[in-house]
N, C-alpha and C positions, 0 to 999 in steps of 0.2 A: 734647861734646854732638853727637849724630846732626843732622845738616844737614837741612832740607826736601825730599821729593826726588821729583822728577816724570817722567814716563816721556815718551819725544818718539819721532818714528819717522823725522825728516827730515834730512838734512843738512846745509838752510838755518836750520836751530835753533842758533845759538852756543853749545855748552857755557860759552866763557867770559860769558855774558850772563849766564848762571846763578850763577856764581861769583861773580858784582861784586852780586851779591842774599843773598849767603850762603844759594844753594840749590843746589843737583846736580840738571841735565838731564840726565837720563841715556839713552842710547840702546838698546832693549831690542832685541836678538836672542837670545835664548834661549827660545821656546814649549815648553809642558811636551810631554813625549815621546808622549803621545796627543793632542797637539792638532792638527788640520785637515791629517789626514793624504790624505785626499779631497779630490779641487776640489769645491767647490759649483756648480752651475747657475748660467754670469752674475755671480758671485762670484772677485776677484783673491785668489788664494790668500796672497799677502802682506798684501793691505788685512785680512782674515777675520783670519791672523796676529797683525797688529795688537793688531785689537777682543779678541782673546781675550788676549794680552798686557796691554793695557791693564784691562781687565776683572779679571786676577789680580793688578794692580798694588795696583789703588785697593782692590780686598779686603782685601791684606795691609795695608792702613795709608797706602802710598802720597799721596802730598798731591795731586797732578791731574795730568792728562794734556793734551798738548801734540799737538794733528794741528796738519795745512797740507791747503789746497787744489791740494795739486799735483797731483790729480785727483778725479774724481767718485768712485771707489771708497773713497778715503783720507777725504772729505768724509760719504761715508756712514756709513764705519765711528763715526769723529766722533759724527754725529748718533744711532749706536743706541748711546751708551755713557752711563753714568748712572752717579752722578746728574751733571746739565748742569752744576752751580755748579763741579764740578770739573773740566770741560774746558776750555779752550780750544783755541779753531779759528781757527787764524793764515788772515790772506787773502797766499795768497805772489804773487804778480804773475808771470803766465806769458809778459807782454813785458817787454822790456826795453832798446831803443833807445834810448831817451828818457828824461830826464831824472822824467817823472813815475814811473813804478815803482818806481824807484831813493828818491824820497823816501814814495813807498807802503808800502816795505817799512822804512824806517826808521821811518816812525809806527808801524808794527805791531809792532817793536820796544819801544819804547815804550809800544803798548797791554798788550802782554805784560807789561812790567816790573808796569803797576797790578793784572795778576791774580798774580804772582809776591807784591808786597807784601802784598796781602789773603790769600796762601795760608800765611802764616810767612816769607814771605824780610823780606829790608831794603830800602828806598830804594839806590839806587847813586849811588856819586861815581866822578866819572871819573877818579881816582886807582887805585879802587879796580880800576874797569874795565882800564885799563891795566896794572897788575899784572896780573892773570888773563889777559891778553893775551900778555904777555911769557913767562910760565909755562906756556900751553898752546902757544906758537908754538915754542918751546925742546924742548919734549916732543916736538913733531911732528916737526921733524928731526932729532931723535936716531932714532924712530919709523921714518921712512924711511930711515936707516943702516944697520937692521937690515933692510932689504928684502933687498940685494944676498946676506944671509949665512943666509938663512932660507927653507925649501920656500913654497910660497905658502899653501896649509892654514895653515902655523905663523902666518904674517903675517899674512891675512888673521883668524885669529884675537889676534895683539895688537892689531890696528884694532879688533876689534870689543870684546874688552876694554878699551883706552881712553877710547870713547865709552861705554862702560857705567859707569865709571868718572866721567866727569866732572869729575873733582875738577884735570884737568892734570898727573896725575901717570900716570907710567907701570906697568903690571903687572909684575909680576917673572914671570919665563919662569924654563922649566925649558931646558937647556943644547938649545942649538940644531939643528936637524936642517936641514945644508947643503942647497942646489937642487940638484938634478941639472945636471950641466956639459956636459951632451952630449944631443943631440935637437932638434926643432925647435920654433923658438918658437912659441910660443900666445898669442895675446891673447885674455882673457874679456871681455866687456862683456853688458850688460843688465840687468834687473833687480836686485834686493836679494838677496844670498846670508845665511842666516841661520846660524848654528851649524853647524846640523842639514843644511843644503845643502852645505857644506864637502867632502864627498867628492868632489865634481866635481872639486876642485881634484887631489885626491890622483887622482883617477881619470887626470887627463889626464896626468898628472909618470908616472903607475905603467904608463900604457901607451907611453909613451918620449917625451913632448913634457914643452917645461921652458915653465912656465906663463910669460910673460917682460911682464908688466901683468894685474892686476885692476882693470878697467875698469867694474864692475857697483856699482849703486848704494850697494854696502858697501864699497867699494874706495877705494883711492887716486886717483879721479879725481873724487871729491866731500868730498876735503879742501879748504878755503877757501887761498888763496894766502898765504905769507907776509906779515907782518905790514913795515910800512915804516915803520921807528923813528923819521923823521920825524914824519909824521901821525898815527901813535899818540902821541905827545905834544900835538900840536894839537887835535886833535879823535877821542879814540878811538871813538867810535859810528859817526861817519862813516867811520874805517878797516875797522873790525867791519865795516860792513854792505858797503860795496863787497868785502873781502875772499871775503864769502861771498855776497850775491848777485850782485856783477859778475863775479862769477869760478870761478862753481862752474857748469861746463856739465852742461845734463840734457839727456833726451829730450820732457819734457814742456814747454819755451819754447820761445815762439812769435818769432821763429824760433830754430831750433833748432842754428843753422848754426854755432855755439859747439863743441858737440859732435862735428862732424864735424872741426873745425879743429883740434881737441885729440886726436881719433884721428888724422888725417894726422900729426901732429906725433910721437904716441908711438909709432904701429906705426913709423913709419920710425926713430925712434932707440932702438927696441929691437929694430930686426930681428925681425919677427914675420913669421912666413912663413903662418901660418894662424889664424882668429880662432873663439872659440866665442861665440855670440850666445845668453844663457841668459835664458828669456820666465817669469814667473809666469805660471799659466792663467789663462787671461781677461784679462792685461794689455792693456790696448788700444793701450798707447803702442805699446809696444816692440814688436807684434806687426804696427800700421803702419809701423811702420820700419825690417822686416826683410828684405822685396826689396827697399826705396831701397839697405840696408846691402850686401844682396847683392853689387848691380850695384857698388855705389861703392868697395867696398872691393877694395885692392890683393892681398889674397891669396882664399884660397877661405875660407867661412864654412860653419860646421856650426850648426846652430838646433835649438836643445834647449828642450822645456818642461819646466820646472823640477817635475818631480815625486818624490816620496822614499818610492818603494814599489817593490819588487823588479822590475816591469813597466818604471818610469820608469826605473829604475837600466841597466836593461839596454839599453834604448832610447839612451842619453847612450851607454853605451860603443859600442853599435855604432855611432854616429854620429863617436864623438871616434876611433873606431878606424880608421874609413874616409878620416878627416879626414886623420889623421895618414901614412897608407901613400899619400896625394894628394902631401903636401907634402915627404916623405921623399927 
């Protein structure tokens, strides 16, 4: 029997939360091929992305949709989607210091589970939790094995398969297409790459830089940290929820100082000699924190707005091109 299955957009959403509900949170990046091909006025072309994602979800059958307040645009999209009984709007806590947030976001956890119940999933036991733990934690580092042996395009799309997926099990791939072994490292960071943005990746590998981190909200730097087989035995909700929100750095928490700490950390042990900072239009975060990144970061940055029209397309290569004959 087809599982209950609900579309989410964040990466503080646990797919295994889903799983110990007998439901699939699934992670949609795939917009149909004419959708929000324009920025809107004032409008984050991923939050737009979203509502229209979600919107073709719950048409098709879909059981409800799942935002976060990790910002006003994400909050909005939320609010114009219908009908209301099928949303939920998680409150994600943009501090995090202290000890309150931390059990803020476990209640919300919990508040999730009673719309999960009422939508077709089950009650969870923390057996069952822990299983779905152990299953998706196992997936993830096979997951990342495949990093070192795969273009970043390719990878970046079995991430974004996985999470579509839900279920903890991994996609099956077609025979792999090696990284390029020679050129200068690139780090991507910034906003959500969706499918359809994915040429970037190809773009920077194709003009002689070897992408060497995807650091962008679809990336490997908002997978939730290893699971610690101790305390998933003791208490797996409290491991779940530190897992992903003690440990998943963004741009939008307050402070944000997480995130810079996680880039010093990987540009240096991936020898990245140049970084591409890639903005949704109208992001507000990551568009404030693109001279901080400027100034702070150890190699030189190229700042791209993520657009997927002949205009934008060109734009990114002249920039990743200029980027690349800097660092050479």
């Amino acid at each position: 029997m087809d599982l209950p299955e609900f579309a989410c957009f964040s990466p503080f959403i646990p797919a295994e939360w889903g799983a110990a509900h007998g439901v699939r949170l699934t992670r949609l990046a795939r917009p149909p091929a004419a959708a929000q091909r324009a920025p809107r006025e004032g409008r984050c072309t991923y939050a737009v992305s979203a509502l229209e994602l979600a919107q073709g979800f719950l048409a098709a059958g879909g059981a409800g949709a799942v935002f976060t307040t990790s910002c006003d645009q994400m909050r909005r999209s939320a609010e114009l989607l219908a009908p209301a009984e099928r949303v939920f709007l998680f409150n994600l806590p943009h501090t995090w210091e202290t000890p309150l947030p931390h059990r803020l976001f476990r209640q919300e956890l919990l508040r999730l589970s009673g719309f999960l119940c009422r939508a077709g999933g089950r009650a969870f036991a923390e057996e069952d939790l822990a299983a779905a733990m152990r299953r998706f934690d196992g997936a993830r580092r096979e997951l990342l094995a495949r990093r070192e042996t795969s273009r970043a395009a390719t990878f970046a799309r079995l991430l974004l398969a996985f999470h579509e997926r839900a279920d903890g099990s991994l996609p099956e791939t077609a025979a792999q297409e090696a990284r390029p072994a020679r050129g200068p490292g690139v780090a991507v960071l910034g906003g959500p790459l969706l499918e359809r943005d994915l040429w970037l990746l190809d773009l920077i590998e194709e003009s002689g830089g070897r992408v060497v981190l995807n650091a962008t909200d679809t990336g490997e730097r908002t997978l939730p940290r290893f699971f610690e087989r101790s305390r998933l035995v003791a208490d797996p909700l409290g491991e779940l929820a530190d897992a992903y929100f003690g440990h998943i750095p963004d741009v939008f928490r307050r402070p944000n100082s997480e995130l810079f700490r996680y880039l010093e950390r990987e540009l240096s042990a991936r020898a990245a000699q140049g970084a591409v900072l890639v903005m949704p239009v109208w992001c507000d975060f990551w568009r404030a924190e693109a001279e901080r990144l400027r100034g702070w970061l150890p190699c030189p940055l190229a700042a791209i707005d993520l657009a997927d029209d002949a205009n934008g397309r060109q734009r990114a290569r002249t920039r990743i091109q200029a980027l690349l004959e800097t660092i050479s």
